[in-house]
N, C-alpha and C positions, 0 to 999 in steps of 0.2 A: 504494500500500500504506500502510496506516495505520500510523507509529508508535507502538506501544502506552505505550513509556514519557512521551515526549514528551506524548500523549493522558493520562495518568494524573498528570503535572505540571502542566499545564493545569487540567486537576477540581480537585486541588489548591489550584488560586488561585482558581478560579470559581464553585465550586459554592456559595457563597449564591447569586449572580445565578443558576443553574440552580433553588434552591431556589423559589429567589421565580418563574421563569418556569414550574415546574411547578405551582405554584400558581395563577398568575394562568391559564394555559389549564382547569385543572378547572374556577375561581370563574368563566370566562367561560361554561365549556358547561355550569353548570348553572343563570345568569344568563339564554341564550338559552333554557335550554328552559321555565325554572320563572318567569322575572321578576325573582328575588332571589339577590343573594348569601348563602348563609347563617352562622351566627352560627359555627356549628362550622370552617370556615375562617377567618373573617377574626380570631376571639379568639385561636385559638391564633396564627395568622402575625405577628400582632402580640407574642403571650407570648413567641414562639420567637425572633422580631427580639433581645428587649429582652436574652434571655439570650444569643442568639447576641453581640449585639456588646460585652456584657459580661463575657462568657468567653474568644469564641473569634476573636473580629475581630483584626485587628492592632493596636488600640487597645484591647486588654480592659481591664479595670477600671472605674471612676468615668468616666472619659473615654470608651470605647467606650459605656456605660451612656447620657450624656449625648449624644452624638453621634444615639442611637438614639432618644432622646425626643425631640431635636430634631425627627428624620427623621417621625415620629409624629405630632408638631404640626405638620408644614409638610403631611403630607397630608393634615390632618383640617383644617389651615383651607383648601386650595384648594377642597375640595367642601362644606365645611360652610356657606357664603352658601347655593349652591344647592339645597342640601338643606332649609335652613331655610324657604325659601319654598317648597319642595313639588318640585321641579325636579328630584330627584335623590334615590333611594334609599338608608336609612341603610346598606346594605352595601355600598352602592358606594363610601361615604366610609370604611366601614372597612377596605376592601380598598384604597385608596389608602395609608390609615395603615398598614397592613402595609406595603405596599412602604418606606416610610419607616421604618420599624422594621426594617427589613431592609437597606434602599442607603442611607440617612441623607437628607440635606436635599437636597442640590445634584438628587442624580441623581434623587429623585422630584420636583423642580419641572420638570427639565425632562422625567421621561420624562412627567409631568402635561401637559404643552406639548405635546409630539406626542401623545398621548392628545387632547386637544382637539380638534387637529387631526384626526384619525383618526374623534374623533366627527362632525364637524361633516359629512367626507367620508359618514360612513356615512348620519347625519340626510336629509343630500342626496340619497342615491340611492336611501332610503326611500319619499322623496315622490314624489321621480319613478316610482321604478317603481309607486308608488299612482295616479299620475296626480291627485296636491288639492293643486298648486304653490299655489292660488291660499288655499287652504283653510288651508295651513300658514302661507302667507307671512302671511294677516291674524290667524292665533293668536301667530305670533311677534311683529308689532308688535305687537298685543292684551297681549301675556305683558310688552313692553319697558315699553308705556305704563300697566300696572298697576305694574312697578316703579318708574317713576318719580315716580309719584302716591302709590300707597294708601304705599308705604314702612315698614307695618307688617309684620314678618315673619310674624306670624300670620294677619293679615287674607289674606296675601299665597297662606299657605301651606291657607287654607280656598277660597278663589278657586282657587288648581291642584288642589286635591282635587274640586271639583264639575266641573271640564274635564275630569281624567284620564280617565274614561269614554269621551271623543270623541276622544280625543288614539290617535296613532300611536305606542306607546312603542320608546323605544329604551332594550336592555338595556346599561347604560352598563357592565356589567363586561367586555363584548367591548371597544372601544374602550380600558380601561385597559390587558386584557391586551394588544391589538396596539400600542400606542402603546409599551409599556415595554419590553415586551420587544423590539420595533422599536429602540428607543433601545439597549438593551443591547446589541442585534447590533451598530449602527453603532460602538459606541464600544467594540468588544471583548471587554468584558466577560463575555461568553459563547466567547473564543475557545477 
């Protein structure tokens, strides 16, 4: 039997992490079906972050405000190399800054970690069940040894633009949302 008060004590403490994981499961199913994240999510979750933890965080004020820009910047630089060279959708880097605007630094570098992971599993079983192991495996060295050579972000980022056509995409807002919200489970945060 459910404890209702106990259950209502709990929302209490958690409900940003439910905020941010009901978010991340919409920006994933409309990422699988459409390609993109889009803007009418990730603006506000990021607007809603800045006030949420400048109002209403346990740190409101100047400090919770800071905390939250931090959280903002740690997301937008994990995806922002990627992105720069073509590699990754602007809404998926903004959908990461949300989360950071929302859980602050720590907990979006690592639920970014298990999201990595998550993607890399997913990339995986993409190709395999495409059956172009071989197909993938020479566009990834291909994609390694353009960045170790051209090293222009733009050069970089016109080269993934004329690929993208051939490429297998993977909608990298599934992967945020399992990884983070994976991370919130393990570490409570949603209890």
């Amino acid at each position: 039997m459910i404890d209702f008060e106990h259950f209502v004590a709990n929302l209490a403490e958690t409900w940003p992490a439910w905020v941010v994981t009901i978010t991340l499961v919409v920006a994933a199913v409309i990422d699988g079906l459409q390609l993109k994240v889009p803007n009418w999510i990730t603006f506000p979750m990021i607007l809603s972050g800045w006030v949420y933890s400048a109002a209403l965080s346990p740190y409101a004020g100047w400090e919770g405000l800071w905390l939250s820009l931090i959280g903002t910047a740690v997301g937008l630089a994990l995806l922002l190399p990627a992105y720069a060279i073509g590699g990754m959708g602007a809404g998926d880097v903004k959908l990461l800054a949300g989360v950071g605007a929302w859980m602050w630094g720590s907990v979006t570098f690592y639920a970014f970690a298990v999201s990595a992971l998550v993607g890399g599993v997913i990339a995986v079983g993409m190709v395999l069940y495409k059956k172009s192991w071989s197909k993938h495996r020479d566009q990834f060295w291909s994609i390694l040894n353009e960045i170790a050579t051209v090293k222009d972000p733009e050069k970089l980022a016109e080269i993934a633009a004329e690929r993208k056509p051939r490429m297998f995409l993977l909608p990298y807002g599934i992967p945020i949302a399992i990884g983070s919200i994976a991370y919130f489970a393990w570490t409570g945060m949603l209890s």
